[in-house]
C-alpha positions as CSV (number, residue, x, y, z in Angstrom):
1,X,19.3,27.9,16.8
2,X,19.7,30.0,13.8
3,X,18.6,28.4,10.2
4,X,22.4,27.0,8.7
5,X,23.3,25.7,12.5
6,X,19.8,23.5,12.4
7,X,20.1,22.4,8.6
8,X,23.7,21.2,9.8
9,X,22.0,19.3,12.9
10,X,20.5,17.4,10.3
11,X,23.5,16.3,7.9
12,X,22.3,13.0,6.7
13,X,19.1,12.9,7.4
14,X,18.1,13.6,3.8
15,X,19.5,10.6,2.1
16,X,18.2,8.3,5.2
17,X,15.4,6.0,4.3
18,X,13.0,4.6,6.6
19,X,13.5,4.4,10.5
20,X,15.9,1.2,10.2
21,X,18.5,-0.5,12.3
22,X,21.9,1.4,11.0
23,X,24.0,0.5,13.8
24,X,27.0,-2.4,12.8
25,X,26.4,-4.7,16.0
26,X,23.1,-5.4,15.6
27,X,23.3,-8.9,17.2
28,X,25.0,-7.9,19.8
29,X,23.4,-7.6,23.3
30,X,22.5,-3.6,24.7
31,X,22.0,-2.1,27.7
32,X,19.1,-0.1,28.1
33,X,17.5,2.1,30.7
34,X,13.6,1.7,30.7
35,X,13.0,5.1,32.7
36,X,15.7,7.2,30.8
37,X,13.9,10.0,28.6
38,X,17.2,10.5,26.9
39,X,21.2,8.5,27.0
40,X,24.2,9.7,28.6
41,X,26.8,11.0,26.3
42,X,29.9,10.8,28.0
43,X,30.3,12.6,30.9
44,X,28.0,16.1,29.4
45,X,24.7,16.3,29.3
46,X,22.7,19.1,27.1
47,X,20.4,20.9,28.5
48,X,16.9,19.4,28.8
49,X,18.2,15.7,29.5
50,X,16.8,14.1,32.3
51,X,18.6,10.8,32.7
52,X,17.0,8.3,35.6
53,X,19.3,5.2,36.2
54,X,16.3,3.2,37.9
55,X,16.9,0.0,36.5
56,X,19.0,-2.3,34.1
57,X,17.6,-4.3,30.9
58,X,19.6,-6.3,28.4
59,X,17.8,-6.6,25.5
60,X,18.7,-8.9,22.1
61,X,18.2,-6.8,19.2
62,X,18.6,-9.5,16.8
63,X,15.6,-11.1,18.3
64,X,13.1,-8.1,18.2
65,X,10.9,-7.1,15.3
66,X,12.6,-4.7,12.7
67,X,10.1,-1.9,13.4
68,X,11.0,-1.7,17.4
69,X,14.8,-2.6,16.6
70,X,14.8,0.6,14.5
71,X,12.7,2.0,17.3
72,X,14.9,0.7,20.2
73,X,17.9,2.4,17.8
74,X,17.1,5.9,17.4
75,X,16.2,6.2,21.3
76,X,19.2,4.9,22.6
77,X,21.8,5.3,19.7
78,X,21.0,8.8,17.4
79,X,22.2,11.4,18.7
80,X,19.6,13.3,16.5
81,X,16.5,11.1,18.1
82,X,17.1,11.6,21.5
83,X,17.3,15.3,21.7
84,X,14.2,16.9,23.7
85,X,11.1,17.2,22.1
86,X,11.5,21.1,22.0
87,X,14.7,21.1,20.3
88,X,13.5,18.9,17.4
89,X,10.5,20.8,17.3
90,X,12.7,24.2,16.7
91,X,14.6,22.6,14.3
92,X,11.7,21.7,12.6
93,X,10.0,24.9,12.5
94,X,13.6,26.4,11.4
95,X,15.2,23.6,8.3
96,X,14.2,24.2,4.6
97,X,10.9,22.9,3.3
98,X,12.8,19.8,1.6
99,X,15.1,19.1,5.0
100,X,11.9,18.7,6.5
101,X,10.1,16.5,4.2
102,X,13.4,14.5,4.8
103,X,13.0,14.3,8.0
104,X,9.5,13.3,8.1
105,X,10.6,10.3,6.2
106,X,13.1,9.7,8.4
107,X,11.8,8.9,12.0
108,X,8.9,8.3,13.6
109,X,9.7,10.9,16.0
110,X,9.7,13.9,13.4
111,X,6.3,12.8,12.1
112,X,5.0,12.7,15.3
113,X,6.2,16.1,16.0
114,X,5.0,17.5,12.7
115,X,1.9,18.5,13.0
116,X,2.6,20.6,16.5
117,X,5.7,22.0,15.4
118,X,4.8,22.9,11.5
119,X,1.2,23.8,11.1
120,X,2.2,27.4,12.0
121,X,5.0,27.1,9.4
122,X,4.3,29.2,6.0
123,X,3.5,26.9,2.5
124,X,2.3,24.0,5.2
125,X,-0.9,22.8,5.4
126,X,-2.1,19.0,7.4
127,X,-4.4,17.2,6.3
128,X,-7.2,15.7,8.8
129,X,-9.5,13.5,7.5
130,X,-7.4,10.3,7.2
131,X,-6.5,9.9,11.3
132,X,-8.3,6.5,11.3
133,X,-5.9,5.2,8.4
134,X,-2.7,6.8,9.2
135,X,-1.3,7.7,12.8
136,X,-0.5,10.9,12.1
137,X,-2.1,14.1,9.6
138,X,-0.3,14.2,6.3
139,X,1.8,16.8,5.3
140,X,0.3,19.1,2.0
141,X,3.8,20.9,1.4
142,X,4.1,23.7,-1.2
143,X,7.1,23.2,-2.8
144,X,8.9,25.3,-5.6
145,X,9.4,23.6,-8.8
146,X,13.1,23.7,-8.0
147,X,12.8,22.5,-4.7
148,X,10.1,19.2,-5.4
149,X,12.8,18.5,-8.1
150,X,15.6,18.2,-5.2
151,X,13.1,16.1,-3.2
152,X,12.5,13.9,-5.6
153,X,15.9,13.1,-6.6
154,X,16.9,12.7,-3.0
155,X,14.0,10.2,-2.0
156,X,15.3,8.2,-5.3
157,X,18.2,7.2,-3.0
158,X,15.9,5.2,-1.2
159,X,13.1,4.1,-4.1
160,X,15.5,3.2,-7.2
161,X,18.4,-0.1,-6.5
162,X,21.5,1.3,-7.6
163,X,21.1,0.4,-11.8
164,X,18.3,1.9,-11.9
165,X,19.3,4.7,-9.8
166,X,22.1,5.2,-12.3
167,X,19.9,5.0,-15.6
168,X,18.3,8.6,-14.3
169,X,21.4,10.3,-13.1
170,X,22.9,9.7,-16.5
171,X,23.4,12.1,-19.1
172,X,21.4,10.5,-21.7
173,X,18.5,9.6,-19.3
174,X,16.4,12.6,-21.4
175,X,16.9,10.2,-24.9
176,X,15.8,7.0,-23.0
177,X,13.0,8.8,-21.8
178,X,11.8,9.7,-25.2
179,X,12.3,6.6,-27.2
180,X,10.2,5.5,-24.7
181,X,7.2,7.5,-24.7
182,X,7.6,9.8,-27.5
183,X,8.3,7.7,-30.2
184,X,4.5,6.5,-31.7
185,X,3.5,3.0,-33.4
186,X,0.6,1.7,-35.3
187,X,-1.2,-0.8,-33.8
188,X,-3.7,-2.9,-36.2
189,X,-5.7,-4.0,-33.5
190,X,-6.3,-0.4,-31.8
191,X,-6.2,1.4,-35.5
192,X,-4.7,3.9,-33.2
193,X,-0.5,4.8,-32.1
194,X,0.7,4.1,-29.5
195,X,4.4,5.0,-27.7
196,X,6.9,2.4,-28.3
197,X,7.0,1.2,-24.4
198,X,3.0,-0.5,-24.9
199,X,4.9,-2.6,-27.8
200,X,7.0,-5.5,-26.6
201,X,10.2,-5.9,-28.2
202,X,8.9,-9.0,-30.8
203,X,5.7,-6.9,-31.9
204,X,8.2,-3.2,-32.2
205,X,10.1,-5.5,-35.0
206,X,6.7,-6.5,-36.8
207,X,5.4,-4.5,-39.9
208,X,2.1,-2.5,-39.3
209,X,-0.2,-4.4,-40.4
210,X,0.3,-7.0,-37.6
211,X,0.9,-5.4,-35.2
212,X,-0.7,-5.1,-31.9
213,X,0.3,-3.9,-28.4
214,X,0.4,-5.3,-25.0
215,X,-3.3,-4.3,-24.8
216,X,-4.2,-7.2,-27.5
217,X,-1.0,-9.6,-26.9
218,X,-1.1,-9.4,-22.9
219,X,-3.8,-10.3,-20.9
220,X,-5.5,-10.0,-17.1
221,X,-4.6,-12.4,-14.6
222,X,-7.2,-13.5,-12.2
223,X,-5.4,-16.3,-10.6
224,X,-2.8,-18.9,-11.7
225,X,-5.5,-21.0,-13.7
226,X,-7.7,-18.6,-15.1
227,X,-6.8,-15.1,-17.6
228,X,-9.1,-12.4,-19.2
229,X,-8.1,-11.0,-23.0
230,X,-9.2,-7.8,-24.1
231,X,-11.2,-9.6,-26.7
232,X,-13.3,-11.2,-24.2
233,X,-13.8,-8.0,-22.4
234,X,-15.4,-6.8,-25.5
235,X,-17.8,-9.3,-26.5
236,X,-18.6,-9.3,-22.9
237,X,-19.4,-5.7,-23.0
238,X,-21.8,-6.1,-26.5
239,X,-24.0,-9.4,-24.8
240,X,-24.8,-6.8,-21.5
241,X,-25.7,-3.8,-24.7
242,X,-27.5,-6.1,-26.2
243,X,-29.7,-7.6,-23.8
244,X,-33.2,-5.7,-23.3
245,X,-33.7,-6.6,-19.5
246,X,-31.8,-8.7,-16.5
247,X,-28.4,-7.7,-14.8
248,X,-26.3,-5.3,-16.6
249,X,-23.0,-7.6,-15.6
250,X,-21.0,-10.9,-16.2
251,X,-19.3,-12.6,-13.3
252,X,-16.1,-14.8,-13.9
253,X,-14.8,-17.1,-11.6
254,X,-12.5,-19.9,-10.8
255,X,-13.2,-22.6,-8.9
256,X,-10.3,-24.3,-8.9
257,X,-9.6,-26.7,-5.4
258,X,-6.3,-24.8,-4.9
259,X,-9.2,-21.3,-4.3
260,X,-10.5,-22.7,-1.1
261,X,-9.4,-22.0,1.9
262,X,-12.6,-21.9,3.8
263,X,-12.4,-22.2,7.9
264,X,-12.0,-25.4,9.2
265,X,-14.7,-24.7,12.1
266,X,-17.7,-26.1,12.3
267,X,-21.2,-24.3,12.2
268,X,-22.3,-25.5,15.7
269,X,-19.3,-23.1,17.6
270,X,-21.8,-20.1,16.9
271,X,-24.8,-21.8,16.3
272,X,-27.6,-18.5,16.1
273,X,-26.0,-16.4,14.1
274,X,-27.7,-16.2,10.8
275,X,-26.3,-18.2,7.9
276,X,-26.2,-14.6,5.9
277,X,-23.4,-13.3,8.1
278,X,-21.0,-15.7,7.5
279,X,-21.2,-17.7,4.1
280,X,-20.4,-16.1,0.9
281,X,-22.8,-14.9,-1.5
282,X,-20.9,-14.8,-4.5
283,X,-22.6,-11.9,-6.2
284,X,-19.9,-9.4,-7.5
285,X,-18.4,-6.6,-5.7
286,X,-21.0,-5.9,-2.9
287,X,-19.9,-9.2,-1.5
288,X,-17.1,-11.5,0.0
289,X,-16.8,-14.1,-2.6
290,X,-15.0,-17.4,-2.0
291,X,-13.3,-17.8,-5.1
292,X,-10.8,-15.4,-7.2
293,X,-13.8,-13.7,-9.2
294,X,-14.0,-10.8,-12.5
295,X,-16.7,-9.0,-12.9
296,X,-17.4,-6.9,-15.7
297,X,-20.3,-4.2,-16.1
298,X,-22.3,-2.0,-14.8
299,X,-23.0,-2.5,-11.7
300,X,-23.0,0.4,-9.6
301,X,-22.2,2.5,-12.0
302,X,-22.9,4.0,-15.4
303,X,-19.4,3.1,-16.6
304,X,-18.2,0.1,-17.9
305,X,-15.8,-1.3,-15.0
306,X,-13.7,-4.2,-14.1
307,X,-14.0,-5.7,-10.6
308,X,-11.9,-7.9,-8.9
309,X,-12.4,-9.6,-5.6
310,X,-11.4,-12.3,-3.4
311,X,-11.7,-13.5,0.3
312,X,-9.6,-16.0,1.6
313,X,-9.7,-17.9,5.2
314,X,-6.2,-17.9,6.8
315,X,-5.6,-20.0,9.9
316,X,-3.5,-18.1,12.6
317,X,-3.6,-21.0,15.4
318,X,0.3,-21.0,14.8
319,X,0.5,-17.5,15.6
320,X,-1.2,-16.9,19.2
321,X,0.4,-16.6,22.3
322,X,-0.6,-17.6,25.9
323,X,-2.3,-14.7,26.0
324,X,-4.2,-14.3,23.0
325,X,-2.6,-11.7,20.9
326,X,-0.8,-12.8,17.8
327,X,2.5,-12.4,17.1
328,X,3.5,-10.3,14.2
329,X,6.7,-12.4,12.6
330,X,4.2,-15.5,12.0
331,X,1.2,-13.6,10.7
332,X,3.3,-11.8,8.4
333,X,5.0,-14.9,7.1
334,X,1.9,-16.3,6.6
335,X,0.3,-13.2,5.1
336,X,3.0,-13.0,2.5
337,X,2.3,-16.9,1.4
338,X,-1.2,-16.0,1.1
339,X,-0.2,-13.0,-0.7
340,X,2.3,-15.1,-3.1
341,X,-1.3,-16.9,-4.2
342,X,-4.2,-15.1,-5.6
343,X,-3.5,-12.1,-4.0
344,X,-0.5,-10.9,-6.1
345,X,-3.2,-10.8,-9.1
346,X,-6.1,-9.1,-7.5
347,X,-4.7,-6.3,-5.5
348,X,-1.0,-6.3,-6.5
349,X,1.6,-4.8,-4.7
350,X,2.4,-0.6,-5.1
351,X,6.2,0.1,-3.9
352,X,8.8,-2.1,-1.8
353,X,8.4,-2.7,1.6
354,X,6.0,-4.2,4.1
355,X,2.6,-6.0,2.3
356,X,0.1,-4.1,2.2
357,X,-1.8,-6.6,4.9
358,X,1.3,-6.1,7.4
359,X,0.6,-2.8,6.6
360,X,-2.6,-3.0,8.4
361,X,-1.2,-3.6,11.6
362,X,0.9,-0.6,12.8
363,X,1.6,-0.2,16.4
364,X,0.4,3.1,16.3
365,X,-3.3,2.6,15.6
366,X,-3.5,-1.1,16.5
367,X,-3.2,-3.1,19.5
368,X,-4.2,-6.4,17.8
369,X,-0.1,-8.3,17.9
370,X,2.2,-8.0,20.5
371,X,5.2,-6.6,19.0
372,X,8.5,-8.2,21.2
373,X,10.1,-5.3,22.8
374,X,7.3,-3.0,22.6
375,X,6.9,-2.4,25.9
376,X,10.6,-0.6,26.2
377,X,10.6,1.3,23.4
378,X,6.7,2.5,23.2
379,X,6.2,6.0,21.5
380,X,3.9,8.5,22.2
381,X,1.0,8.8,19.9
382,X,-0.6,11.9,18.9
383,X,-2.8,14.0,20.6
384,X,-3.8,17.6,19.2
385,X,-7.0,18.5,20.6
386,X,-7.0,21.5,19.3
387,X,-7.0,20.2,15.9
388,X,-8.6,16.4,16.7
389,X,-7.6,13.3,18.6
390,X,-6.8,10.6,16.2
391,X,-9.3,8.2,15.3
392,X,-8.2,4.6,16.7
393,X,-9.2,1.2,15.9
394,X,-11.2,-0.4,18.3
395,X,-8.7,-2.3,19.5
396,X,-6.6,0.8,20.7
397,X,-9.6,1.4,22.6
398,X,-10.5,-1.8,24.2
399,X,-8.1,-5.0,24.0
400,X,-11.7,-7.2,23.9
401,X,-11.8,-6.0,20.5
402,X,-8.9,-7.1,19.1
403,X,-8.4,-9.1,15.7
404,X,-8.3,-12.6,17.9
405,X,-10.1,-14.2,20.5
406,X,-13.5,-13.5,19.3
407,X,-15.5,-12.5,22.5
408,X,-18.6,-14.7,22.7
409,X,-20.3,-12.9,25.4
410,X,-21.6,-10.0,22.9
411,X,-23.0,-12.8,21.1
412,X,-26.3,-13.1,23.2
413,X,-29.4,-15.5,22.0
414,X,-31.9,-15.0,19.6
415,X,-32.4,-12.4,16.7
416,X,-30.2,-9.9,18.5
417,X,-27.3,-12.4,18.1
418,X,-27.0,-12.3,14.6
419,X,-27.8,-8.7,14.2
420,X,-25.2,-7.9,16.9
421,X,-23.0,-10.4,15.2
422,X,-22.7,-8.5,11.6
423,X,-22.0,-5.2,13.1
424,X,-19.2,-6.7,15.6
425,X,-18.0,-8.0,12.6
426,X,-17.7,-5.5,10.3
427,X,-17.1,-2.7,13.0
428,X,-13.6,-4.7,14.4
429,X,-12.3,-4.9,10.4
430,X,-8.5,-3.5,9.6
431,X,-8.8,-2.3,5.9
432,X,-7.2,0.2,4.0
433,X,-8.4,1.2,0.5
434,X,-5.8,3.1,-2.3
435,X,-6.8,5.3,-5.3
436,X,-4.8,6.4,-7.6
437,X,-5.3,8.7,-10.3
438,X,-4.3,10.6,-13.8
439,X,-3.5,14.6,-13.7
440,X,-4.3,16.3,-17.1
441,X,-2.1,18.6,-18.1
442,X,-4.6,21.6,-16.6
443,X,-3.4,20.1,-13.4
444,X,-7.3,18.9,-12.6
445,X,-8.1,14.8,-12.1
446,X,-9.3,13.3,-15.2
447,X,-12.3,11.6,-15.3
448,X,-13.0,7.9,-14.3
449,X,-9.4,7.8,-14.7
450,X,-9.3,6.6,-10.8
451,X,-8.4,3.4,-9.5
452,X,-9.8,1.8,-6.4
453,X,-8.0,-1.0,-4.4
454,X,-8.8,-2.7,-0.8
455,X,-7.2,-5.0,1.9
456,X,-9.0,-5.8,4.5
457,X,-8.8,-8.4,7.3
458,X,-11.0,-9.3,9.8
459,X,-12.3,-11.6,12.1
460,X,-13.5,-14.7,11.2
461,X,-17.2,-15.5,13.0
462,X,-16.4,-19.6,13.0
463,X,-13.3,-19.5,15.2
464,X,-10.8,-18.1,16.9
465,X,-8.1,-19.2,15.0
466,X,-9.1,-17.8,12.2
467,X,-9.1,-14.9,10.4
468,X,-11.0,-13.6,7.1
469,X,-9.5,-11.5,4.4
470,X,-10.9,-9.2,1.5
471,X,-9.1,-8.5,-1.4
472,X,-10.9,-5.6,-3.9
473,X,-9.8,-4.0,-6.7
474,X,-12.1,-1.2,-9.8
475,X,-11.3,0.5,-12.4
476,X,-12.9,2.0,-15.3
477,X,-12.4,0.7,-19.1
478,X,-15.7,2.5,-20.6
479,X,-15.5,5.8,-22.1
480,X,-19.0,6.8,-22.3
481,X,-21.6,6.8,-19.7
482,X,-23.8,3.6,-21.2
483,X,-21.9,3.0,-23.7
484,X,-20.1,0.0,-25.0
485,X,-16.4,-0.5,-24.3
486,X,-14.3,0.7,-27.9
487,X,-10.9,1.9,-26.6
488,X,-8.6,0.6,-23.8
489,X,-7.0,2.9,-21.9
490,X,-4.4,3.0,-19.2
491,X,-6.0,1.2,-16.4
492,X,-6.4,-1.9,-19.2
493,X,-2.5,-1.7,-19.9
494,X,-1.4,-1.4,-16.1
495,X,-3.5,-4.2,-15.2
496,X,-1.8,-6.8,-17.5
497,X,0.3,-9.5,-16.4
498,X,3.7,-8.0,-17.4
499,X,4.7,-11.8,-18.1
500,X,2.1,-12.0,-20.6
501,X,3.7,-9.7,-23.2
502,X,7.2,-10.5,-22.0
503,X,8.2,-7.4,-20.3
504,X,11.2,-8.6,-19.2
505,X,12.6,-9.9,-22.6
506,X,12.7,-5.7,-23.4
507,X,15.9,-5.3,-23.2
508,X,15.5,-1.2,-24.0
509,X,13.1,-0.9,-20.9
510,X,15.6,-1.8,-18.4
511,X,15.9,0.7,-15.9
512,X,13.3,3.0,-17.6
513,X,10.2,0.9,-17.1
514,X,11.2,-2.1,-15.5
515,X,13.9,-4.0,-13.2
516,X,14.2,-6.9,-11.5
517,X,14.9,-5.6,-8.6
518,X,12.0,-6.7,-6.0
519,X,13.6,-3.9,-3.6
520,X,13.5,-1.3,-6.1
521,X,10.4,0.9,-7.2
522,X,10.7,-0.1,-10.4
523,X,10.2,-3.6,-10.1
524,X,8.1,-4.7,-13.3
525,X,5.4,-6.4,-10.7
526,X,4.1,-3.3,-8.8
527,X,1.5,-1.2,-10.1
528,X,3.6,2.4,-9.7
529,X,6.4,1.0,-12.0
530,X,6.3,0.5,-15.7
531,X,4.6,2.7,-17.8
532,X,2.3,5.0,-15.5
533,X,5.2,7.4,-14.4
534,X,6.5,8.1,-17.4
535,X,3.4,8.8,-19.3
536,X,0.0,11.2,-19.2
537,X,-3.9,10.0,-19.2
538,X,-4.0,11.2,-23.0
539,X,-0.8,9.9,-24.1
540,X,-1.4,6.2,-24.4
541,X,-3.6,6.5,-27.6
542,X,-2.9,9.2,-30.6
543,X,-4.8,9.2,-34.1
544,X,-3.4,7.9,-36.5
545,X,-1.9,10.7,-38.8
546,X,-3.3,11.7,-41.6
């Protein structure tokens, strides 16, 4: 297969999103064969099929999870999925570095095959060291300017809704652009400029000496009762300089009733373990603390730095089987009401799609929900040894260990109970952890301009039906090492409540900065939308001119 017959194999492919059902009779009943490698097309086969009509299933698509409809799909429907391993292989090895991005993001099946099929492939390197987070090693392509600028606009098919979509294909998308971000105003409360997209539209009409930017009119939402101004965070920052001795922090919480949703098991079901294990301790960031809780410092660090942390109980009774495992349609419903809470303010949302706690859960690293058809549409996983096996969960490893029921025979009496009880705990956690960062315009990270974020849900120690869940999120405000906070800088103005300034009264940031679109990337409540795309770590603050 020569280069133009594979890149015309894959016709499509690059404007395809995510593996999702595409076919029109989704709710219609399908007959599959559970030993069939590959499906009859007609009466040719190509070469490599090996078709076994052993037995008959007739599976409801309607009534399977998205992920193994999708699944269940490409096996049995694209003609592009069910070719032999080798083929798609080949054709991997032989496509255009931006065809086979495409394809990555396509199917599970190409990402599976990436890593034995492309490593060998020149400008491709695989990343290793994140097996226990992801299924599979990450592609590192090297790209050429003009090819990243064709990759991006393709996968903007699938990240912009179609407004949006239509604000950067437009001719005067360049203009909007600059209004945006290149035009500078005063603000009295920074005595610095700013660009024109950290003003909302009320404050852009004010004269200069009044005005102030989202910074100073927005503010940090901790939970639904309880915000944090940049004015506080300031006078915060001068009591801890100005105190000679005692913690070099201030903790803020809310302890609103609405906060807690503590496990409704008693002590006495694991009576032994030791009382440290299991209740909160409410001390900051090093902790599990029971109620939405800021705190502002530094703690840990020589920085000035905002935490944010949280760790809600969430009953899953609903959501077990027979059997034990949970099922995934109910723990992600009530994941997302959990989410709709507190969560949304602590560790807000990135991009569209699954919650990040669903997230958490992927059939490919996790055995802890039983996924309805997953049995006849069960993927391969992979194995390299020549570069390393991937690094399960527990629960891949032994089903004992999964997320629920809690096995009380490792729990044995004594001092060894509680001792064995932490480290079952924390071993059988499912957490992932984000962090996101500025380039300068050398191309180098700038400093303590990284973000840190964290889900992770565990196992609750008091019951069964019950599962624990940590919400983290740091960032740096300080500039100096020691120092008092003066400036805001980026972090401060992504972490604002975009309904606290009124971002969606701008009526010029539509489709630049914001949409309403909860599909679409730029949805003005994730954290990759707004303002950080469209500007660099130096260019939210500029000296006034003299």
């Amino acid at each position: 297969m020569d280069r133009e017959a594979a890149a015309t194999a894959v016709t499509g492919a690059e404007t395809n999103g995510p593996e999702t059902l595409t076919d029109n009779n989704a709710g219609v009943q399908q007959e599959w064969c559970a030993d069939a490698p590959s499906c009859r097309v007609g009466n040719n086969h190509m070469s490599g099929y090996q078709t076994i009509w052993t037995e008959k299933h007739v599976i409801d698509v309607a009534k399977m999870h998205p992920l193994m409809a999708a699944t269940y799909h490409n096996h049995t429907s694209s003609p592009l999925g069910r070719l032999p391993t080798a083929v798609l292989a080949r054709l991997m090895q032989l496509v255009d570095p931006v065809t086979r991005e495409c394809l990555r993001r396509t199917s599970r099946v190409f990402l599976q095959l990436f890593a034995t099929a492309c490593l060998s492939v020149e400008g491709v390197s695989v990343c290793l060291e994140k097996l226990s987070v992801h299924p599979w090693p990450i592609s590192r392509p090297t790209l050429s300017p003009d090819e990243h600028s064709k990759l991006c606009s393709l996968l903007a098919k699938d990240n912009y809704c179609s407004s949006c979509l239509a604000a950067r294909q437009a001719t005067d998308w360049q203009e909007s652009v600059r209004k945006a971000t290149g035009e500078y105003l005063h603000c009295s409360g920074c005595r610095i400029d700013h660009p024109a997209c950290l003003f909302s539209p009320a404050q852009r009409r004010s004269p200069q000496s009044t005005r102030i930017c989202i910074g100073h009119e927005g503010f940090l939402r901790l939970c639904e009762h309880k915000t944090i101004s940049w004015s506080l965070i300031i006078s915060l920052s001068e009591s801890i300089m100005n105190q000679k001795c005692g913690p070099r922090y201030r903790t803020i919480k809310c302890k609103h009733s609405s906060h807690t949703s503590a496990c409704r098991w008693r002590w006495r079901s694991l009576r032994g373990i030791a009382s440290e294990n299991i209740q909160y301790q409410d001390k900051g960031w090093d902790c599990n603390p029971k109620y939405p809780t800021l705190t502002v410092g530094y703690k840990e660090t020589k920085n000035f730095h905002i935490w944010l942390a949280w760790s809600p109980h969430l009953s899953v009774a609903k959501g077990l089987q027979d059997d034990g495992p949970l099922t995934p349609q109910i723990l992600e419903r009530d994941l997302a009401m959990l989410r709709e809470k507190e969560a949304r303010f602590i560790c807000p949302e990135f991009e569209p799609g699954q919650i990040v706690e669903s997230r958490l859960f992927d059939p490919n690293s996790c055995d802890c929900l039983k996924y309805k058809g997953m049995d006849k549409t069960r993927w391969k996983r992979l194995s390299e040894p020549q570069l390393r096996p991937p690094l399960l969960r527990p629960c891949r490893l032994d089903r004992t260990r999964c997320l629920t029921p809690l096995v009380r025979a490792q729990m044995t009496s004594g001092r060894r109970r509680s001792v064995g009880a932490r480290k079952w705990h924390r071993n059988e956690q499912h957490g992932q952890g984000w962090r996101s960062r500025h380039i300068g315009k050398d191309g180098t990270e700038e400093p303590l301009s990284a973000q840190m974020q964290r889900v992770t849900v565990l196992p609750c120690l008091r019951g069964r039906e019950c599962i624990q869940l940590n919400y983290k999120r740091r960032w740096c405000v300080g500039d100096e090492r020691g120092a008092s906070v003066r400036h805001m800088n980026g972090h401060w103005f992504s972490a604002l409540d975009p309904d606290s300034y009124e971002l969606t009264e701008d009526e010029d940031g539509v489709g630049v900065y914001w949409c309403k679109e909860r599909s679409c990337r730029n949805f003005y409540r994730y954290t990759r939308s707004r303002i950080r795309p469209l500007l660099k770590w130096e260019d939210y603050r500029h000296p006034c001119p003299s």
